[in-house]
C-alpha positions, 0 to 999 in steps of 0.5 A, a space after each residue: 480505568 486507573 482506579 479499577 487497576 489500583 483495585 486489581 493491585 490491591 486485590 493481587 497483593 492480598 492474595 500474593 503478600 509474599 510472593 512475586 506481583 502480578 503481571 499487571 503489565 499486560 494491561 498496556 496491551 489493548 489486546 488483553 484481558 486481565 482477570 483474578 479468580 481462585 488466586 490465579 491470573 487468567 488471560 484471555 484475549 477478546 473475540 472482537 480485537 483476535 477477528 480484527 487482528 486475523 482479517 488485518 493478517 491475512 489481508 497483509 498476506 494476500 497483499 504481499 503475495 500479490 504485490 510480489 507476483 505483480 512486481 516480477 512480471 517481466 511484462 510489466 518491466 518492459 512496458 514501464 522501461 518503454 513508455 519511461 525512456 519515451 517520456 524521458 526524453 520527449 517530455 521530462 528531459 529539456 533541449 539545451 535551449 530550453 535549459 532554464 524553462 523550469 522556474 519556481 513561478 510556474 513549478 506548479 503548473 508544471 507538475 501538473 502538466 506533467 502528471 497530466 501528461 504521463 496519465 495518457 499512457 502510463 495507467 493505461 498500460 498498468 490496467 492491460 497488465 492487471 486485467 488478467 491478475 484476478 483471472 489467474 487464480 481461476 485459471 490456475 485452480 488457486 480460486 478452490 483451494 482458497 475458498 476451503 480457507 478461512 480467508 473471505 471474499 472481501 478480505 481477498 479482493 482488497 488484497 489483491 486490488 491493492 497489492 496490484 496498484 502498489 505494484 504497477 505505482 512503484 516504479 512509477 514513482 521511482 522513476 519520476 524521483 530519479 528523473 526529478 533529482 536528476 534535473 535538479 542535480 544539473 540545475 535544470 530546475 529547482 529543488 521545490 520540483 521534488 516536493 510538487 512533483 510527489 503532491 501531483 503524483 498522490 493527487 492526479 496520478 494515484 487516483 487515474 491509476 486506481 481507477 484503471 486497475 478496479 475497471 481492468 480487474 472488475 471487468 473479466 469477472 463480470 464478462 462472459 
């Protein structure tokens, strides 16, 4: 590659011996195709990287888009809000005899209790609340005007399945850092929770929450 550039410099500097070089910088850019002809540079994109980069632009569209609806409900808020103060103080939260129950010997079954625990209820509601999210565009009349787009079909239902799982495991996450810091900031347990607290959180939570919202978001298009 490095000696096909040479050989374009060399070709431009014969062509151009007294005027400025060549915008050979562009050959940095993956996206760009330099080429010479009757004296003059030609950029022309490729057909191939333009495809990826419109699905990727369009799929970011649909994902904040819906990333931004899921996270203003109201609904959601208050669920969360419930089922967090609940958690709090029944599970999270230690009784002052119970003040030294966390320690680094037993830090990782105690994530992972944890983790179990808030899956019983927490990806439960995140899927009650994402079952009506694909319906809404139908309802709505959104379903017609999208498919004059050029946006397609795939590129729509990933958008929209994981712009609503960030949705609903945002404050999820949020809330299980400010618990977690708290409990450290007041020695309740070491700092190392934090660290195997978020672990747990990708590897049992994530996975429950991803599960619940595909089976809530499949379901009502298939249901008659």
């Amino acid at each position: 590659r490095s000696g096909a550039v040479a050989q374009i410099d060399s070709n431009v500097k014969k062509l151009f011996p007294r005027h400025c070089e060549p915008r050979l910088l562009r050959r940095s850019n993956p996206m760009i195709k330099l080429e010479i002809a009757s004296g003059k540079e030609q950029v022309r994109p490729r057909n191939d990287e333009i495809m990826m980069e419109n699905l990727m632009s369009r799929f970011i569209g649909v994902f904040r888009h819906e990333f931004n609806m899921s996270i203003r409900r109201s609904g959601m808020w208050i669920a969360y809000g419930l089922l967090f103060v609940f958690y709090t103080v029944t599970v999270l939260w230690p009784s002052p005899e119970e003040s030294s129950v966390f320690t680094d010997a037993t830090l990782w079954q105690l994530a992972g209790q944890l983790a179990y625990t808030f899956n019983l209820f927490l990806p439960v509601a995140a899927g009650i609340l994402a079952a009506d999210r694909m319906q809404r565009d139908f309802r709505g009349g959104v379903h017609e005007l999208q498919s004059s787009t050029p946006l397609s079909k795939l590129v729509y239902i990933l958008g929209n399945y994981f712009g609503v799982l960030a949705a609903s495991l945002a404050p999820v996450l949020v809330w299980i850092w400010v618990v977690t810091a708290c409990l450290v900031a007041t020695g309740n347990a070491p700092i190392n929770l934090m660290y195997a607290m978020t672990v747990t959180f990708f590897a049992m939570i994530v996975p429950a929450f991803a599960f619940v919202i595909a089976f809530s978001l499949a379901c009502p298009l298939i249901m008659p």
